[in-house]
TIZATOR-962049 format. One record per atom (N, C-alpha, C): residue in three letters; x, y, z. Coordinates in steps of 0.2 Angstrom, whole numbers, plus 2048, in hexadecimal, padded with zeros to 3 digits. Example, Ala and Ser with C-alpha at 12.3 -4.5 7.8 and 13.67 -1.06 7.14 Angstrom:
% TIZATOR-962049
ala8427E4827;ala83E7EA827;ala8427F0827;ser8407F5823;ser8447FB824;ser840800827;
END
This chain:
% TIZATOR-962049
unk8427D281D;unk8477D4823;unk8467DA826;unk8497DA82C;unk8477E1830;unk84A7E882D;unk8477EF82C;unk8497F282D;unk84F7F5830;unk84F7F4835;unk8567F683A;unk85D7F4838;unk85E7F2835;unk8647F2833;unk8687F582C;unk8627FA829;unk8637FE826;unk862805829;unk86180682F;unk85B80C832;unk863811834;unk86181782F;unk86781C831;unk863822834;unk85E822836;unk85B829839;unk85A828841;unk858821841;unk85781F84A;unk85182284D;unk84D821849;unk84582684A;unk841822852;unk83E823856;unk83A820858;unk83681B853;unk836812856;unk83280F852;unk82D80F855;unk82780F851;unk82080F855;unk81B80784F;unk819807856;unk814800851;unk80F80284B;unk80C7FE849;unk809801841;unk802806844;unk80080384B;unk7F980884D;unk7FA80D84F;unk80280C853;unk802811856;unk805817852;unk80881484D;unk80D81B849;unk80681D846;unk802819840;unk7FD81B83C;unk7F7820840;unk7F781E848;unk7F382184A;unk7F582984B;unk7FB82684E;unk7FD82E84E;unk7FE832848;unk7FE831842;unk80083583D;unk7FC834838;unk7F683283A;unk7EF834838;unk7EC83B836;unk7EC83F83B;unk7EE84583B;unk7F0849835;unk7F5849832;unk7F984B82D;unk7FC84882A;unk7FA841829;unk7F983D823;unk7F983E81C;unk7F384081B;unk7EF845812;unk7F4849811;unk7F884D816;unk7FC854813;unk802852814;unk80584D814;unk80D84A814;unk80E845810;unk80A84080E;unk80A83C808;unk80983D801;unk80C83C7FF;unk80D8417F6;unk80A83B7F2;unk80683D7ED;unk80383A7E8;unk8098367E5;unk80E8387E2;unk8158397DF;unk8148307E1;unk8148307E9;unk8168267EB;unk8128227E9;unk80E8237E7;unk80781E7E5;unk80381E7E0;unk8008247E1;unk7FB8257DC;unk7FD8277D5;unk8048287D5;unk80482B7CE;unk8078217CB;unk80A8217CF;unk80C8197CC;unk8048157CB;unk7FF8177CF;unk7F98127CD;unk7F68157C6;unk7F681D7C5;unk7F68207BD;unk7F981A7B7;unk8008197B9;unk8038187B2;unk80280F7B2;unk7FE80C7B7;unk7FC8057B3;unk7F78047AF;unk7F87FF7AB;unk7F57FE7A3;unk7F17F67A4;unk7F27F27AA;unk7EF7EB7A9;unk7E97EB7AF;unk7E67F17B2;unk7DF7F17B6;unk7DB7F57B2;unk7D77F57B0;unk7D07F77AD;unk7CC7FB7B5;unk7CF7FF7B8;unk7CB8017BC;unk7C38027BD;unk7C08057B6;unk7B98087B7;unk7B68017B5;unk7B97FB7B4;unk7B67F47B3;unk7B67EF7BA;unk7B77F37BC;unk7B77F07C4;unk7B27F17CA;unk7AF7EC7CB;unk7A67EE7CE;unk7A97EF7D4;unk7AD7E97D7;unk7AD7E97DF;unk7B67E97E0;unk7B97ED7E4;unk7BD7EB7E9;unk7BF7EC7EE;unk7C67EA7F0;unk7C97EA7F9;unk7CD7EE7F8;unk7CD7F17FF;unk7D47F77FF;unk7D57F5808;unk7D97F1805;unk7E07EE80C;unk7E57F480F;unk7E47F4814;unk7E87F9817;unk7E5802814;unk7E0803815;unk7DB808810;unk7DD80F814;unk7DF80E81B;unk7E181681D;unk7DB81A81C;unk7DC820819;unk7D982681A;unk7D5825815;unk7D4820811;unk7D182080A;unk7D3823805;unk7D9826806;unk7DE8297FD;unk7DB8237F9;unk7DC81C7F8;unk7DE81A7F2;unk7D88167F3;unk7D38167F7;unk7CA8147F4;unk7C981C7F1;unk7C98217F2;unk7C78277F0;unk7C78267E7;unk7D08267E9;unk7D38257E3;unk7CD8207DC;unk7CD81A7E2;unk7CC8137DB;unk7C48167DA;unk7BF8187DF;unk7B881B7DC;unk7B88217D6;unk7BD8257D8;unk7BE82B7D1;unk7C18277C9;unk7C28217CA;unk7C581E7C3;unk7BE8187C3;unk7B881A7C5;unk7B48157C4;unk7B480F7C7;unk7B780F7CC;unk7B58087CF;unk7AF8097D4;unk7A98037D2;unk7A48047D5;unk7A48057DD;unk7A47FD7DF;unk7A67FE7E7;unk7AD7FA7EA;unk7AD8007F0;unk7B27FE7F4;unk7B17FC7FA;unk7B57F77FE;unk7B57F5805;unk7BE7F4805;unk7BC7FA80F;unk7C37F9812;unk7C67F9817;unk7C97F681A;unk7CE7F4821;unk7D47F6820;unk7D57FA826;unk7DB7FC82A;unk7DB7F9830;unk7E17FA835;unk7E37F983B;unk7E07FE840;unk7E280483D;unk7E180A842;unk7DC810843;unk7D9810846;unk7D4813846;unk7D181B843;unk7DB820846;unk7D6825845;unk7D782783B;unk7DA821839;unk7DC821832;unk7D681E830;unk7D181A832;unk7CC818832;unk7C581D831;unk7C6821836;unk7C1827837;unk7C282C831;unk7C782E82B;unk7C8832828;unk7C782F820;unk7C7827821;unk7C482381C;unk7BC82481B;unk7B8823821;unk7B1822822;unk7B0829821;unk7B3830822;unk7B1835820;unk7AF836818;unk7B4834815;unk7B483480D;unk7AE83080A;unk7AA82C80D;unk7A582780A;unk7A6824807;unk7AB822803;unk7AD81E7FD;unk7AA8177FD;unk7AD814805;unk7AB80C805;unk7A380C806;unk7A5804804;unk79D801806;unk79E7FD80E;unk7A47FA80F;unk7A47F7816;unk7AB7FA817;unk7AB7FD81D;unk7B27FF820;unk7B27FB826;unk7B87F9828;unk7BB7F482E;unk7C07F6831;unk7C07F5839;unk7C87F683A;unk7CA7EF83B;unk7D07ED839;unk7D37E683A;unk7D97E5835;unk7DC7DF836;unk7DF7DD832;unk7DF7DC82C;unk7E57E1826;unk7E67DF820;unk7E77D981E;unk7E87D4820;unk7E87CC820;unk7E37C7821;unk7DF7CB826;unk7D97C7826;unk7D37CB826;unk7D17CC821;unk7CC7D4821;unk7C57D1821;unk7C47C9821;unk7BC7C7823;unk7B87C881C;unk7BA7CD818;unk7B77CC811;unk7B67C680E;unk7AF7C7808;unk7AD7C1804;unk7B37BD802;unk7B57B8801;unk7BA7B27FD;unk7B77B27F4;unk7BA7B67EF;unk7BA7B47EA;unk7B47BA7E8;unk7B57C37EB;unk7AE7C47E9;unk7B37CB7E5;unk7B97CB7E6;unk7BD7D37E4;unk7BE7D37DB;unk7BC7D77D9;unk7C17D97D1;unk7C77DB7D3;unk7C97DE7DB;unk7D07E47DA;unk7D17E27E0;unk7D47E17E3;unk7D87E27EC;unk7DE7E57E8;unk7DE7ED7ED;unk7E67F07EF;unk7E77F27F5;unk7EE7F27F4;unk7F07F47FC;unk7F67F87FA;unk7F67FF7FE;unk7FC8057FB;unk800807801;unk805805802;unk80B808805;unk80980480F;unk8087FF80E;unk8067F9814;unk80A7F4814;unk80E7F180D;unk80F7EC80E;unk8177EB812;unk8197F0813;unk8217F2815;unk8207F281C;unk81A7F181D;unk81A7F2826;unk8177EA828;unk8187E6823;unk8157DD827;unk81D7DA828;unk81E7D682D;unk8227D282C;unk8237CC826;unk81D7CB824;unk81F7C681F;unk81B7C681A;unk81A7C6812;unk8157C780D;unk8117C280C;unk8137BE80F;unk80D7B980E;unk8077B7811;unk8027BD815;unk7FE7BE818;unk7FA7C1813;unk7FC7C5811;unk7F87C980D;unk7FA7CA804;unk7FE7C4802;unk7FD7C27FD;unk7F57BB7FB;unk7F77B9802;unk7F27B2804;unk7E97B6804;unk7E97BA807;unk7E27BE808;unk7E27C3801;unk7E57C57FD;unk7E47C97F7;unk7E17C27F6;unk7E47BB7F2;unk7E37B67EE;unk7DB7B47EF;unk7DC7B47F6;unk7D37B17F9;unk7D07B67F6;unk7CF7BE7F7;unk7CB7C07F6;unk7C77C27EF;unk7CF7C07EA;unk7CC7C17E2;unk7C97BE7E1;unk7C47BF7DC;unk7C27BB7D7;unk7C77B87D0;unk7C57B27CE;unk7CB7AF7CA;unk7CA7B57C6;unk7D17B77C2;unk7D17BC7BD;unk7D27C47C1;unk7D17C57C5;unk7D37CC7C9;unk7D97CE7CB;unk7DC7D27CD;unk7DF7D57D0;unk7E27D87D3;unk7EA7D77D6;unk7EB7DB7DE;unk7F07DE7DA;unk7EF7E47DD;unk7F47E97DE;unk7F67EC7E4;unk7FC7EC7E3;unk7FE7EE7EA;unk8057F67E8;unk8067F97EB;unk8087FF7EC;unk80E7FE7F2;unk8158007F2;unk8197FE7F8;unk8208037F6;unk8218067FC;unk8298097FF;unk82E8037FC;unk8308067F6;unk8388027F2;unk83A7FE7F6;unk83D7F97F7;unk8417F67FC;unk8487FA7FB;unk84A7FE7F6;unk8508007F6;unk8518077FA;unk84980B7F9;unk84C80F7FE;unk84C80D805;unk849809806;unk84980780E;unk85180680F;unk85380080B;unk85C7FF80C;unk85F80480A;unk85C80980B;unk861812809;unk85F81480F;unk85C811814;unk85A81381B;unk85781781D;unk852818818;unk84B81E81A;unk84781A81A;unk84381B820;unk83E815821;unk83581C820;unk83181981F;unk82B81B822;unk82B81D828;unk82A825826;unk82C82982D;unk82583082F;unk826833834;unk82183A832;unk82483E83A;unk822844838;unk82384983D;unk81D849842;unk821849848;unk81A84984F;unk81984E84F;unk81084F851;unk80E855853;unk81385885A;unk81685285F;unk819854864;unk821856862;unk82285685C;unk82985A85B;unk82F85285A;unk832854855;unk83684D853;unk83484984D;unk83784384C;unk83183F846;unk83283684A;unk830833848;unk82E82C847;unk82E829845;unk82E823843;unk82E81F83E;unk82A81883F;unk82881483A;unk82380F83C;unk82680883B;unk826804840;unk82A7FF83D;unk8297FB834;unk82F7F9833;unk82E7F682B;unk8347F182B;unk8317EE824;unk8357E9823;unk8377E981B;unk83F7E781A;unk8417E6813;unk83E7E1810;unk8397E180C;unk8387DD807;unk83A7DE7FF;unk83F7D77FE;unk8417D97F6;unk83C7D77F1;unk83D7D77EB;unk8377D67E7;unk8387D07E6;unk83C7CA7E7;unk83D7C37E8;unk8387C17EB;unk8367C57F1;unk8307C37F7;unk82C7C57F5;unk82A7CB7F1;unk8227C97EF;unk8217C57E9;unk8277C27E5;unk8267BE7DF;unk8237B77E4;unk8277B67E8;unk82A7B17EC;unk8217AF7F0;unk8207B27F3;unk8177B57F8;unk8127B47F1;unk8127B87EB;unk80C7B77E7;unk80C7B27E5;unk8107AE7E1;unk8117A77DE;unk80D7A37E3;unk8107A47EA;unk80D79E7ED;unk80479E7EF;unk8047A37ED;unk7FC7A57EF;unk7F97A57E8;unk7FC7A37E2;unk7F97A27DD;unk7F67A77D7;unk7FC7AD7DA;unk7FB7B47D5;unk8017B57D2;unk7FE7B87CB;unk8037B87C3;unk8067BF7C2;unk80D7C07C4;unk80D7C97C2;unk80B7CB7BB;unk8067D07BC;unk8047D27B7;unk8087D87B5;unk80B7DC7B8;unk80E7E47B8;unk8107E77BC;unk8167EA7BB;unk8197ED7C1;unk81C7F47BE;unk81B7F67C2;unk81D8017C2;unk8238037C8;unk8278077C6;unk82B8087CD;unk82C8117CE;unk82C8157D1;unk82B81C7D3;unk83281D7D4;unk8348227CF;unk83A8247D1;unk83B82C7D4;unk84182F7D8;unk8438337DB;unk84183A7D4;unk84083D7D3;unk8408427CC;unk83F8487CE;unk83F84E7C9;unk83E8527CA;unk8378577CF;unk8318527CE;unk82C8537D1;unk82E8527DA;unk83184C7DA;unk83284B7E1;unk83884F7E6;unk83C8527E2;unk8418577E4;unk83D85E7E7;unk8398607E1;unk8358667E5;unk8318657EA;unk8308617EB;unk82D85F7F2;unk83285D7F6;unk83785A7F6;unk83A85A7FC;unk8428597F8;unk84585F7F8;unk84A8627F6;unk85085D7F8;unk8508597FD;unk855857803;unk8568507FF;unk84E84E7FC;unk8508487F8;unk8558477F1;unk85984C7EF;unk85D84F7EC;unk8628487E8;unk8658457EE;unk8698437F1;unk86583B7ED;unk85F83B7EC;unk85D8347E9;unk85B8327E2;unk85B8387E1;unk8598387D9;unk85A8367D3;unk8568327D1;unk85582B7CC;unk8558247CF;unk8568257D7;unk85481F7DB;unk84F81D7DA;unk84B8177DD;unk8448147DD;unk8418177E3;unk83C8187E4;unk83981A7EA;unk8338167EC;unk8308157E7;unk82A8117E7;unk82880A7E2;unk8238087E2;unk8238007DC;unk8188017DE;unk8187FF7D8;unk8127FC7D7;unk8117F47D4;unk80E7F17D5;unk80F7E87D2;unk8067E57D3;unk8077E57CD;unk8017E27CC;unk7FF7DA7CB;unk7FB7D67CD;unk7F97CF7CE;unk7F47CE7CC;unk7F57C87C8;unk7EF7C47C4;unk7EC7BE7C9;unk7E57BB7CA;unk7E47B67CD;unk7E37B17C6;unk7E47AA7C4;unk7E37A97BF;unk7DC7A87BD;unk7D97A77B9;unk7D27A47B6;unk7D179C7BA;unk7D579B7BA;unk7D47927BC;unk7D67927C1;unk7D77987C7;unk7D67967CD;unk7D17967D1;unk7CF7917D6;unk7C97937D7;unk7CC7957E0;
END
């Protein structure tokens, strides 16, 4: 469902190139570890350094190929939409192919991934099953998707993915309510098993960093959910 009808800030909405592009820029230094990465830490059913080859869907700046190479994943390939979050990935070296295009149809091998992730993209498709369908394609039987995503609850507490313009004000990117019913609902039909799920809460870590979020603490903020493709699928 649309965000708007939760939206209590009224931010300018900008499309996903255009907001990303523009807050490209200041990206690295307003994205806290706290929403992703410490949730990628605490799973138990990926073998990271056992992973030769994977995708990184929606790859931005390259945080979380950066990230998957320092836990031993040998190689990475990545697509984004927008370019100059493109140019700050290609900086880093990490991939082996970097693309700009669609999370959805990334033109990657069919059946050649141990890992496809995507972190904090999925809140901005109108519908999950693009990019459940293209996780599936890309695994190999027995691999894994993880996917990284904005709580659907804070979204319905009306704080959308938002950032401050260099031109003064803030923004926001469009998004969409998705419940965990629709990623159960999306992966099943694409033929992935949940394997584990992690969710990020409001804590004391995240109050020192932004003090205002006070007001949320012990809320969900974030989710990690992880996907099995089975053996016997081909």
């Amino acid at each position: 469902m649309d965000f708007a009808p939760f939206d209590k800030r009224n931010y300018p909405v900008l499309s996903v190139e255009e907001g990303y592009g523009e807050w490209a820029a200041s990206y690295e230094a307003t994205v806290l570890e706290l929403m992703d990465v410490r949730l990628l830490q605490r799973l138990r059913s990926v073998a990271w350094s056992d992973v030769v080859r994977a995708a990184d869907l929606a790859c931005g700046t390259g945080r979380i190929g950066a990230w998957l190479k320092s836990k031993g994943v040998r190689a990475v390939d990545g697509i984004d939409i927008t370019a100059p979050m493109l140019a700050q990935a290609r900086a880093r070296s990490v991939y082996g192919t970097l693309k700009q295009g669609d999370l959805a149809a990334s033109g990657f091998e069919s059946g050649a991934y141990d890992l496809v992730a995507e972190n904090l993209a999925q809140e901005h498709l109108p519908s999950l099953a693009p990019l459940y369908n293209e996780a599936a394609r890309l695994l190999r039987p027995g691999g894994r998707f993880v996917t990284v995503g904005f709580h659907p609850f804070f979204l319905m507490q009306g704080i959308p993915t938002h950032f401050d313009r260099a031109s003064g004000g803030s923004a926001t990117i469009r998004s969409y309510v998705h419940l965990m019913s629709d990623h159960v609902r999306s992966a099943t039909a694409a033929g992935l098993a949940l394997t584990e799920m992690e969710e990020g809460l409001i804590d004391d870590a995240w109050v020192a960093h932004k003090p205002k979020w006070e007001a949320w603490r012990h809320r969900p903020v974030s989710f990690a959910l992880v996907w099995s493709k089975s053996v016997s699928t081909k």
